[in-house]
TIRO-475507 format. One line per field, with one value per residue (C-alpha): residue number from 1; y, z, x. Coordinates in Angstrom, 3 decimals. Layout:
% TIRO-475507
i <- (NUM_...)
north <- (Y_...)
up <- (Z_...)
east <- (X_...)
//
This chain:
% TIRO-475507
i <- (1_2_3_4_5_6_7_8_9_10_11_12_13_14_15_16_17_18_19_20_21_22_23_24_25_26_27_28_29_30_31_32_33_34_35_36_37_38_39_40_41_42_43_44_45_46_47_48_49_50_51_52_53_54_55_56_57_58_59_60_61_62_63_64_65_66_67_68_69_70_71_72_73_74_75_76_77_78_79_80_81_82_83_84_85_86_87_88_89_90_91_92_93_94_95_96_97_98_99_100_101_102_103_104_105_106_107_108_109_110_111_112_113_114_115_116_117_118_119_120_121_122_123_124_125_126_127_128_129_130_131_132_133_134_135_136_137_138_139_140_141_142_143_144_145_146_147_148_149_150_151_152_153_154_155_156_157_158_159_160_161_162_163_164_165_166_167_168_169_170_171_172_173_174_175_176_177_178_179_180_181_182_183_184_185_186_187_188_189_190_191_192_193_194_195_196_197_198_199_200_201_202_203_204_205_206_207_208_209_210_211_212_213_214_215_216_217_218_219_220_221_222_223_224_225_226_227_228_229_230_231_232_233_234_235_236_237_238_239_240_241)
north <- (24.981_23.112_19.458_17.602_14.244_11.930_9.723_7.345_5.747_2.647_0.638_3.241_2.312_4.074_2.547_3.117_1.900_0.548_3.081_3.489_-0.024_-0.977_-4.855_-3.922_-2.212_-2.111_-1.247_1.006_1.767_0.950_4.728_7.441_9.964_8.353_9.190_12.747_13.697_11.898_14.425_17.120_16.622_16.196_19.852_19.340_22.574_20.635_17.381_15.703_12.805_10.806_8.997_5.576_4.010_7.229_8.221_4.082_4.309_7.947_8.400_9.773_6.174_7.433_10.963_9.958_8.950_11.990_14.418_13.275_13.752_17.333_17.769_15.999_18.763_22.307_21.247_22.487_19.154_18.845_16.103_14.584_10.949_10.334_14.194_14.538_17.322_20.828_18.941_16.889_20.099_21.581_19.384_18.929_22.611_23.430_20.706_22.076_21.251_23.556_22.772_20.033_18.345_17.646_14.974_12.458_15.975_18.146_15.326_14.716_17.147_21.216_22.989_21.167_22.313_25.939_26.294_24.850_26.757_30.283_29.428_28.439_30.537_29.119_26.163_24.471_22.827_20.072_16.796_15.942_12.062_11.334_7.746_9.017_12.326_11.042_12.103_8.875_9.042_7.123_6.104_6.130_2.871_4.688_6.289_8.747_10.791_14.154_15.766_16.750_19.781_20.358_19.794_22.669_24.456_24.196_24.369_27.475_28.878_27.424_29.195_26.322_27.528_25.398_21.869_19.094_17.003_13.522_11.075_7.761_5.751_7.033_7.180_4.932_3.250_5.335_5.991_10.098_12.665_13.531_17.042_18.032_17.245_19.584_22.545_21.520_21.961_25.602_26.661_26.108_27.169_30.270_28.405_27.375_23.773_20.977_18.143_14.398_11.069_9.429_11.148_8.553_10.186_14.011_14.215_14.220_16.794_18.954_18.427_19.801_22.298_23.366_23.807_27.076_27.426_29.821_28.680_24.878_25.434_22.106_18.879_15.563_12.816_9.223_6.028_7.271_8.206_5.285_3.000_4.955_6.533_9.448_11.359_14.290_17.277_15.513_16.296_19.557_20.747_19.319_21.134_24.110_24.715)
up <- (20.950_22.712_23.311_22.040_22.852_20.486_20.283_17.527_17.338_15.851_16.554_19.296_21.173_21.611_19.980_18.049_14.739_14.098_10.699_9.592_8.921_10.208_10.948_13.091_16.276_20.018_22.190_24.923_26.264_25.508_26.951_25.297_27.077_30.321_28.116_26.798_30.674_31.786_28.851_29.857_33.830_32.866_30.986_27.489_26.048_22.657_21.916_18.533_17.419_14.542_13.226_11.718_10.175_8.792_7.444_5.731_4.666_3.704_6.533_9.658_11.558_15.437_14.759_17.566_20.069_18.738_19.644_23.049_23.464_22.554_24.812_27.757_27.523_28.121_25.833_22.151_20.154_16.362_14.372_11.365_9.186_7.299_6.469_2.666_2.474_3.902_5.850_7.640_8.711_9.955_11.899_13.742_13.857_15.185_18.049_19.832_18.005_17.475_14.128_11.540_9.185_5.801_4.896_1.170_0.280_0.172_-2.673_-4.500_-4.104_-4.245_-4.745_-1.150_0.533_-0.459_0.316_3.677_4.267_2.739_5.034_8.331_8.186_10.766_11.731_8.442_8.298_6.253_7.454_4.819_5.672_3.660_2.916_1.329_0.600_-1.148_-0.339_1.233_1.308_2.641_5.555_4.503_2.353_-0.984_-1.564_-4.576_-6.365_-4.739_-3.240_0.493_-0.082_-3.360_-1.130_1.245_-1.063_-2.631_0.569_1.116_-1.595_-0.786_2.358_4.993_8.737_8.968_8.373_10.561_8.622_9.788_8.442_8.714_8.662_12.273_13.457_16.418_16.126_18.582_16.651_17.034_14.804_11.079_12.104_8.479_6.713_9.583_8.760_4.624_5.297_7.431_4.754_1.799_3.699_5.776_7.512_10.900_11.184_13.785_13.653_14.419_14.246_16.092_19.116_21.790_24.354_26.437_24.233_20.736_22.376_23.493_20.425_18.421_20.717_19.839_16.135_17.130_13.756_15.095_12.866_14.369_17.220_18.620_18.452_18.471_20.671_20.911_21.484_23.944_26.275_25.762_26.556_29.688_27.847_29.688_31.842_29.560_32.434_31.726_27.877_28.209_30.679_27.773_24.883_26.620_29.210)
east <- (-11.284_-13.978_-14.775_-17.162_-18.170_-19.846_-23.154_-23.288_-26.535_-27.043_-30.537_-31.590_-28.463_-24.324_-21.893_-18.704_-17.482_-13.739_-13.188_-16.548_-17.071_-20.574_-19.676_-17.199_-19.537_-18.667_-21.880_-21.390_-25.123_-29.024_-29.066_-27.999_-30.098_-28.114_-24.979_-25.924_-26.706_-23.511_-21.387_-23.556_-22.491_-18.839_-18.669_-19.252_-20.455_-21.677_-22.628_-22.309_-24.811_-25.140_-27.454_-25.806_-28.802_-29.748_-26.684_-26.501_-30.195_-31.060_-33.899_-34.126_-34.054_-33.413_-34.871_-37.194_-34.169_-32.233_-34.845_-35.610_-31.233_-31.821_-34.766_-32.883_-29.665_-29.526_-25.672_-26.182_-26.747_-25.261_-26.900_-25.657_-26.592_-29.721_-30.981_-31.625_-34.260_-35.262_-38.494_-35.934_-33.896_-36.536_-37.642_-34.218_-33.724_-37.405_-36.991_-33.897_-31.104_-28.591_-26.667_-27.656_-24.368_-24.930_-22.718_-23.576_-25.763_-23.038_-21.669_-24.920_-27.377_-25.048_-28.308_-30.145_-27.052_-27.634_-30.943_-30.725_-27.635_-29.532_-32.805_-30.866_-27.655_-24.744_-26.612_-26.502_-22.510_-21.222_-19.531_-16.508_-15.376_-11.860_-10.392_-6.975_-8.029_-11.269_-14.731_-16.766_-20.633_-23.413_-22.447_-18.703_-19.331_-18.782_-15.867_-15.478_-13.290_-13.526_-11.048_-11.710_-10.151_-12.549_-15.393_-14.428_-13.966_-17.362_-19.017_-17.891_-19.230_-22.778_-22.575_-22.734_-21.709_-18.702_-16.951_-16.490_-13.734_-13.195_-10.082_-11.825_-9.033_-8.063_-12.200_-12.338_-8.778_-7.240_-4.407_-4.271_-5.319_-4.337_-2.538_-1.251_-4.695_-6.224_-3.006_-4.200_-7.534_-7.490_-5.178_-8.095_-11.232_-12.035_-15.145_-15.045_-14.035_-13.929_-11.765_-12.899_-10.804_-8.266_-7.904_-6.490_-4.371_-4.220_-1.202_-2.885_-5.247_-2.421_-0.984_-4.019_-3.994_-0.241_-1.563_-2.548_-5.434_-7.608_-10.428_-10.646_-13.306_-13.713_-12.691_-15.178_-13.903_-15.518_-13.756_-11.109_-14.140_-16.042_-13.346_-11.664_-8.490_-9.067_-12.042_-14.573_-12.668_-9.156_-9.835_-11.551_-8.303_-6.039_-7.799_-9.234_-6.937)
//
């Protein structure tokens, strides 16, 4: 497993939500290309940013901002929020990213999802968000009745590259990770997955760690390193050893 530290981007600049919920926001930077380089220096060997206003809106909002990240880092850069169509992959994937996340897609539009995931093969990956087991989209401000576990299951069979599954209930409270949705989860997809949510101590990584599922790669961390719980080489000795 691998870490990888998050940039949320919301008006151009890094924050964090509290839980997905977009009115409660703590800035951390007007810079994120002074934050991608700082991740970059402190060994991560992937990056994850989203795209808040995108993935609220539907459009691309800080594709500008996001490409400039990927042209400012040798790191691979994942992308996810705001891309509803193959034009918008491409574009990502053509301008050095590495990976883009389908996340209210995956829900609404099954067929987009395959042909992205048929015309970009292991870069195309979905993002599956869960209040309570339930699917969330747009943003995380609608919730549905989909089971998380449903959606895997389907993405699969589109073909996507892999999963990042988020429990927003733990995003960005610090509260540590939901280990027996991320045992659930390996146990009903053979895709790659990485797990994002909660994380607030060395312990919860060392605890992920301990879960010994060979098929979670990596492991998205925000809030703890924004607000000083630990250093980027503390957490990558923790999780990678």
């Amino acid at each position: 497993m691998i870490v990888i530290p998050a940039i949320d981007l919301l008006g151009g600049r890094c924050v964090r939500l509290l839980r997905g919920e977009y009115d409660k926001v703590t800035e951390y930077s007007e810079d994120p290309l002074e934050v991608a380089r700082r991740w970059e220096q402190g060994g991560a060997k992937r990056i994850h940013v989203v795209d808040l206003d995108g993935a609220r809106t539907g459009q691309a909002v800080n594709q500008e901002m996001i490409l400039r990240i990927a042209a400012a880092v040798k790191a691979p850069i994942e992308v996810g929020g705001g891309i509803r169509s193959i034009d918008q992959v491409q574009t990502y994937l053509t301008n050095g990213v590495d990976r883009v996340i389908f996340g209210t897609v995956a829900f609404s539009q099954p067929d987009l999802l395959e042909s992205a995931a048929s015309i970009y093969p292991g870069q195309v990956w979905v993002g599956i968000d869960g209040k309570k087991g339930r699917v969330a989209v747009e943003g995380w401000i609608r919730e549905t009745d989909l089971d998380v576990y449903e959606l895997a299951e389907l993405s699969e069979q589109k073909g996507v590259g892999g999963i990042i599954f988020t429990d927003i209930a733990r995003d960005g409270a610090l509260v540590g990770p939901n280990l027996d949705s991320l045992k659930e989860m390996s146990t009903r997809t053979q895709l790659p997955l990485i797990a994002s949510g909660g994380i607030s101590t060395l312990e919860d990584l060392r605890a992920l760690r301990g879960l010994d599922l060979p098929r979670i790669e990596g492991c998205i961390i925000g809030k703890a390193l924004y607000a000083g719980a630990f250093t980027l080489p503390e957490a990558i000795e923790a999780l990678e050893g």
